[in-house]
N, C-alpha and C positions, 0 to 999 in steps of 0.2 A: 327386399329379400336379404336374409343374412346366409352368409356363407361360414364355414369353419375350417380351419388348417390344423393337421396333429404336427406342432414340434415335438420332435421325442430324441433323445438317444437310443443305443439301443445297447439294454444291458444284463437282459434274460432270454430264455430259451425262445421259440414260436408260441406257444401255446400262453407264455406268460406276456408277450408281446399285444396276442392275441388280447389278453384280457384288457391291457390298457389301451386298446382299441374302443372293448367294449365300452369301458367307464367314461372315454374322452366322448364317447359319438355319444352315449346316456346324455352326457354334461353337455354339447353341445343341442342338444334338442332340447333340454329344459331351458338354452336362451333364445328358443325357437329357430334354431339353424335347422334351414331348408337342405342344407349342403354338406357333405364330409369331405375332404380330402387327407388320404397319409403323405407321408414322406418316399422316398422312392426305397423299395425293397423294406418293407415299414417290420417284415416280420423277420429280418436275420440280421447279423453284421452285416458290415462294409466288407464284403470278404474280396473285393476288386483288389482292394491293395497290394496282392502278390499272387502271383498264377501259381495255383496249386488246383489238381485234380481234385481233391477228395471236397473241394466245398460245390461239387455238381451234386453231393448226395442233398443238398441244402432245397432243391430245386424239385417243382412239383406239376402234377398237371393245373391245368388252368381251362377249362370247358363248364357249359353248366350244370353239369353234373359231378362235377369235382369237388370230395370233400371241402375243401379251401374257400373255395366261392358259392358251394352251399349254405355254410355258415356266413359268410358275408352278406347271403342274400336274406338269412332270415335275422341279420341281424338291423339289417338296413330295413325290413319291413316293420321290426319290432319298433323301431324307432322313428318308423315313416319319415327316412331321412333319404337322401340321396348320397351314393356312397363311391366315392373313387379308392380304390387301393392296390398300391404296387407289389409287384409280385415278383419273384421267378422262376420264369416257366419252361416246364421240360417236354418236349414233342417227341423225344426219342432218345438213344445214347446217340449223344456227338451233335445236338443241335437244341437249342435252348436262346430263349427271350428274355428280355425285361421287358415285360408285362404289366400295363394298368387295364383292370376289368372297370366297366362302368356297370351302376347297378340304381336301378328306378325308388323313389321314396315308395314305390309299393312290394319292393324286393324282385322285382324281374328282372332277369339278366339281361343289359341290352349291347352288351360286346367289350372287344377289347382295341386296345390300343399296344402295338411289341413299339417300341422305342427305334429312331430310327438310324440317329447318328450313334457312333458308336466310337468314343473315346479312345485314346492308346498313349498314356502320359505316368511316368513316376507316379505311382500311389493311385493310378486309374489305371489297372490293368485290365479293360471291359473287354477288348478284341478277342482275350482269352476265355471268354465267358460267352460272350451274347452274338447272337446272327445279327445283323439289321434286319430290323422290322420289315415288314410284309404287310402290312396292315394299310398302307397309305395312310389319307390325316380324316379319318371320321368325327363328324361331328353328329353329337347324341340331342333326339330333343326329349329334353328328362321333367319331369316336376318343379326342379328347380331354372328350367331355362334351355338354350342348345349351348353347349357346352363343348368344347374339345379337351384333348389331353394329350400336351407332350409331356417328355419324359428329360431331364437334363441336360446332354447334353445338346440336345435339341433349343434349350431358350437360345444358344447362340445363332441360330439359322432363322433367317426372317423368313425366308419363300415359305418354312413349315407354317409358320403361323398366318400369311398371307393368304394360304390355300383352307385353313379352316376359316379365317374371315371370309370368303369368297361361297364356303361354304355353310355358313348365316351361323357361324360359333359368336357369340357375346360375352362369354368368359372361356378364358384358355385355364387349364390349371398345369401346372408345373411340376411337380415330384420328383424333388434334387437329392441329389446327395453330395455335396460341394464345400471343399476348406482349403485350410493353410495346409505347407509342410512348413515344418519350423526350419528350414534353411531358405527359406523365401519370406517369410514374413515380414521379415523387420523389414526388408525393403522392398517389397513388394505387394503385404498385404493389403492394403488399404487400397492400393490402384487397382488391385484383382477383384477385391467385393466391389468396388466402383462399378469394374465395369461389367462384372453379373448383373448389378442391379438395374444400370443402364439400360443394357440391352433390351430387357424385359419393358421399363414404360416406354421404350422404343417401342417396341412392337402393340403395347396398348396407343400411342399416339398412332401411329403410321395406319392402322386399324381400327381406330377406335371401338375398341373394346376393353373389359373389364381382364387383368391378369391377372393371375393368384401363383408366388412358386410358395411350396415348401420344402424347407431344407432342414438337416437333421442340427445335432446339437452333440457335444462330449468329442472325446479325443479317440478313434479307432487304427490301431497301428499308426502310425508318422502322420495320418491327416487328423486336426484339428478342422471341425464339421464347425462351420461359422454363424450357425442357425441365420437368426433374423430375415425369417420367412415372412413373406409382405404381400399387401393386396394394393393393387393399384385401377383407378378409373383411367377413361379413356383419353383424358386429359395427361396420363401418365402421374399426377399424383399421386403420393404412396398415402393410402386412406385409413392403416391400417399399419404395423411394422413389430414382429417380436422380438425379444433379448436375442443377445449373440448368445449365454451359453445357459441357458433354462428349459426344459422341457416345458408345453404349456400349450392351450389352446390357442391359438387367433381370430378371434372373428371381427366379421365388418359388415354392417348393414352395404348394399347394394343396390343402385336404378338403374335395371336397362333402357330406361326411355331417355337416359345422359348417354344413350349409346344415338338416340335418333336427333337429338341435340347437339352433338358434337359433328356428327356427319355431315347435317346438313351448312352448320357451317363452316364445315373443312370438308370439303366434297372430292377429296382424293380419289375416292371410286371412280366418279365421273370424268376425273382428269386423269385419270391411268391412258400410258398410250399404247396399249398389250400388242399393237401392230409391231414395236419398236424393239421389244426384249428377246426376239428369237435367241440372241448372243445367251441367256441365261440357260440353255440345257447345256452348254462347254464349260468343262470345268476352269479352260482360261480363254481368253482371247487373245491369238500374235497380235 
């Protein structure tokens, strides 16, 4: 099965973002991708970078009846693809998600995912924006496979990706938005993508399963967005890897029976000791 990743920047309104949705997901089904994944918040800026009120007007509903994920659904049926796309979602004044909707190669809605960790760093001002998710960690079984979807900050937390392995996901997808500030780079960037990328076939080894992040591309206020959005097997091999600064599709042919392959010879499931990790609901232990 092939999967597809939109790297994009982002450097027109929604509705023009919108369109390069359309032409990437067109272009991905003519190389027969099964699968779409955006980038995280694929239709606006990085507007995280500084806490200002006025970019909540940016923010929309997300149910399936909502303009937004209407057209995603009929645009995922037109192209009998499987369609993940990040969102952000507004439930009220004063309380709002980062939102990925999943949606079936036959355009039916089949839920969403609000993001759970929720960043608070120079140039990631997310606290002021997003609730933590509600949603717990769902895994979808879609056309293209069972599937979960975290959300960024989330590839750093392994229990998130553990609990959709457990709950029989075979590809996680990822939807970043993640770079440099240019007073950290020179000495620190390379160790920072290190260990984004890391972490990620970490959690494809420790799970054996297929990951996929993607991540944006262009320079938005003080973050330079690092793209080099990548698919990795469960072996953590990266299968697949795009440019640091190009917009562009990704894809990667995919076998999940390398998912019953690699299990059974690294049979981590069956040697988990779940009697032993009570300690993991404490955020520390004296």
């Amino acid at each position: 099965m092939k999967i597809a990743l939109g790297q994009n920047g982002v450097i027109g309104n929604p509705q023009e973002q919108f369109f390069t949705l359309e032409a990437q997901v067109k272009e991905a089904k003519t190389q027969n991708a099964a699968l779409f994944c955006t980038q995280e918040l694929f239709l606006t800026p990085y507007f995280c970078s500084t806490q200002d009120s006025k970019h909540f007007d940016l923010a929309e509903e997300v149910s399936p009846t909502a303009p937004i994920v209407e057209k995603l659904c009929s645009l995922a049926a037109a192209s009998e693809i499987v369609l993940v796309a990040s969102l952000f979602e507004k439930v009220s004044e004063g309380l709002y998600y980062n939102t990925a909707v999943i949606i079936d190669a036959d355009g039916s809605y089949l839920g969403k995912y609000r993001k759970s960790h929720i960043p608070q760093d120079p140039g990631f001002e997310e606290k002021f924006y997003f609730t933590p998710g509600d949603s717990g960690y769902p895994v979808w079984d879609t056309k293209a496979g069972k599937i979960g979807v975290l959300i960024c900050w989330d590839q750093w937390f392994p229990e998130a990706a553990r609990l959709m392995a457990l709950a029989g996901a075979e590809l996680i997808l990822y939807p970043t938005a993640i770079g440099w500030l240019p007073q950290e780079k020179e000495d620190l960037g390379a160790a920072q993508h290190h260990a984004w990328q890391t972490i990620m076939q970490g959690h494809a080894v420790a799970n054996g399963l297929h990951i996929a992040a993607i991540n944006r591309v262009g320079t938005e206020g003080n973050t330079e967005f690092w793209g080099q959005s990548f698919i990795a097997n469960p072996y953590g091999e990266i299968i697949a890897k795009a440019s640091a600064n190009k917009e562009e599709i990704l894809t990667a042919d995919i076998d999940f029976s390398l998912q019953n392959e690699f299990r059974r010879t690294w049979p981590f499931f069956r040697d988990r000791r779940v009697e032993t990790y009570s300690g993991i609901k404490k955020k520390w232990l004296e």
